[in-house]
C-alpha positions in Angstrom: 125.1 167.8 61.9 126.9 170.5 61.3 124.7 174.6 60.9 126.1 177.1 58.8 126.7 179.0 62.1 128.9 176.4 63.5 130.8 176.3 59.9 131.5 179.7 60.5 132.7 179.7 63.7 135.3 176.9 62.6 136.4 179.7 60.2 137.2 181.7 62.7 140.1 180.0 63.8 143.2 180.2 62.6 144.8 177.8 60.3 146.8 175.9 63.6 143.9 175.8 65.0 141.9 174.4 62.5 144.7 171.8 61.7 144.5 171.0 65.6 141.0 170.2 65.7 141.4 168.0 62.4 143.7 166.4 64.3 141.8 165.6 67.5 138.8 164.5 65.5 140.5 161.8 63.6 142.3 160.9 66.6 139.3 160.3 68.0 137.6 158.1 65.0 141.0 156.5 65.3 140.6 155.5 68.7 137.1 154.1 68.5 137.5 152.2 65.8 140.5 150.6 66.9 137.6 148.9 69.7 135.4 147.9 66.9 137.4 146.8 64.3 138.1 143.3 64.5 140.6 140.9 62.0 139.3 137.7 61.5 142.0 134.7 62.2 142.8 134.4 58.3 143.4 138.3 58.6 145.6 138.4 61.3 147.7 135.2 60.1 148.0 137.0 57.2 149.6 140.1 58.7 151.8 138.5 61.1 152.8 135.9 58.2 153.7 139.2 56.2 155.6 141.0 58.7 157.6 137.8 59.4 158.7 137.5 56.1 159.4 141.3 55.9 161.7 140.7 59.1 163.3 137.9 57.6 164.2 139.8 54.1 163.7 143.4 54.3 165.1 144.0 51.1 162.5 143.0 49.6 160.3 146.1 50.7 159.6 148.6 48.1 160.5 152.3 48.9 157.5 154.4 48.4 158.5 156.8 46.1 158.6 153.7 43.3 155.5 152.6 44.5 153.8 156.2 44.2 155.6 156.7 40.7 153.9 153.1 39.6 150.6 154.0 41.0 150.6 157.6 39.9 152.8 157.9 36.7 154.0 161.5 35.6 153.2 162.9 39.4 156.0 164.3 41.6 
């Protein structure tokens, strides 16, 4: 958990710094939960039968700008 102290310590750094140990914390979440997150078989059939059509028609991919503008209408 994190103490008041140790919040302000974190402050202490500069903004890089802080950025860098953002960084290395999620990369580390990333990495560990890469070992225990597992796809089921309908999952992963479903990915590799999505990126197989992708490969076989990638203009049909939709750029995300249009998808933000649909999700998010009136935002830059």
């Amino acid at each position: 958990m994190t103490t008041s102290a140790t919040t302000a310590e974190y402050l202490k750094l500069s903004v890089s710094e802080r950025i860098q140990l953002v960084e290395d914390i999620w990369d580390s979440i990333a990495a560990e939960a890469s070992n225990t997150v597992e796809l089921s078989q309908a999952q992963m059939a479903e990915l590799h039968r999505r990126v197989a059509e992708h490969r076989a028609d990638p203009s049909t991919a939709v750029p995300w700008e249009e998808v933000r503008s649909k999700l998010f209408p009136g935002k830059p």
